[in-house]
C-alpha positions as CSV (number, residue, x, y, z in Angstrom):
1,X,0.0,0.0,0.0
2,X,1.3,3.6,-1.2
3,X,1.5,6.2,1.4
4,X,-0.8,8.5,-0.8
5,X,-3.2,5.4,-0.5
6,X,-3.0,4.8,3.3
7,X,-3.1,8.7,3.6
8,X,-7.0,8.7,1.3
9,X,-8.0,5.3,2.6
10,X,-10.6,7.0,4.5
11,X,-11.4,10.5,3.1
12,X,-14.0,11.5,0.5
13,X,-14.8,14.7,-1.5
14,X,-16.6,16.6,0.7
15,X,-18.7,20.1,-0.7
16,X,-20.9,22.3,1.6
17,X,-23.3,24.7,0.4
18,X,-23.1,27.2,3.3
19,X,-25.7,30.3,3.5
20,X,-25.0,33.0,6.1
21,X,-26.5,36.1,6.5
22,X,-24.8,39.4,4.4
23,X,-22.6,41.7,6.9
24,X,-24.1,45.0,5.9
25,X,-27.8,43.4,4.9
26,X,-28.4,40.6,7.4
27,X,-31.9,40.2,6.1
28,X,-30.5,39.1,2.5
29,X,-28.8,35.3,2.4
30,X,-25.6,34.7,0.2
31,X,-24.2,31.5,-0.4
32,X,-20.9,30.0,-0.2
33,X,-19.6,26.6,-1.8
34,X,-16.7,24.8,0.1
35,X,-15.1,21.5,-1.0
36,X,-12.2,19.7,0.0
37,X,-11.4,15.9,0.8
38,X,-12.4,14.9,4.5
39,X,-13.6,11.8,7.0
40,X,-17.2,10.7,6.7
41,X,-19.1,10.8,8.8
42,X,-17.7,13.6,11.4
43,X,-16.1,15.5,9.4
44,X,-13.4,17.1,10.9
45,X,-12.5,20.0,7.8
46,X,-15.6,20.8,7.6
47,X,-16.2,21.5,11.2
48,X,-13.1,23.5,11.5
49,X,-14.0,25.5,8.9
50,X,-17.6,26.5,10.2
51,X,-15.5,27.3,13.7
52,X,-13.3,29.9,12.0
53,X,-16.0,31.0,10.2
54,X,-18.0,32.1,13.4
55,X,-14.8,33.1,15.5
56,X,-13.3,35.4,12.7
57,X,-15.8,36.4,9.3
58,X,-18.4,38.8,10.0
59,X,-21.5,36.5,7.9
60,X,-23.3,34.7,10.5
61,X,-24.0,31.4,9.8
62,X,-27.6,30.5,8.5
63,X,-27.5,26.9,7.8
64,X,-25.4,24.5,5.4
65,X,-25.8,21.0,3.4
66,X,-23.8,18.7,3.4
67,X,-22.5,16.1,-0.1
68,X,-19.7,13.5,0.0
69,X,-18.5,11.1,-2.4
70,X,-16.5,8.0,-2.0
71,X,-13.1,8.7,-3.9
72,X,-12.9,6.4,-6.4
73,X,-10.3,3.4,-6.7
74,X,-8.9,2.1,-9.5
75,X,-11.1,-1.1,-9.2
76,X,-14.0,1.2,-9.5
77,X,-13.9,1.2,-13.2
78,X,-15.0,-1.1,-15.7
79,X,-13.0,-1.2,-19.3
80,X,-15.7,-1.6,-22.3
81,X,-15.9,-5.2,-23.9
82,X,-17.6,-3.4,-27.2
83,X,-16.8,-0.2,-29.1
84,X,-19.6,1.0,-32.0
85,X,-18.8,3.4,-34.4
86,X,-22.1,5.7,-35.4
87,X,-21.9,7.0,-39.1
């Protein structure tokens, strides 16, 4: 086992759609995307993010969602016994 593979044996690609209220217009929502590989299900990167977030940006935090993907191993694909050519 590669380093690189003990290292990802876990993680997954994690992306939150964060809303959090506008500084200057707290009525009006804006949205922030944040994505980067991290343990399911507790998410650690995720969790320190939203903590810096609320100790040091002005947006308060409204609410979030939450995706994540298994990365995918080479074993994960599947080579084509057939290949059609459309004229």
């Amino acid at each position: 086992m590669d380093d690189i593979d003990f290292l990802l044996n876990d993680y997954r690609l994690t992306t939150a759609e964060i809303l959090y209220h506008m500084p200057d217009y707290p009525s009006i929502l804006q949205s922030y995307v944040w994505q980067e590989y991290d343990l399911c299900p507790d998410f650690p990167e995720l969790v320190r993010f939203l903590n810096f977030w609320e100790k040091q940006l002005d947006g308060k935090l409204h609410s979030y969602s939450v995706t994540s993907c298994k990365l995918i191993n080479p074993s994960d694909f599947v080579h084509a016994d057939l290949q059609l050519t459309i004229h």
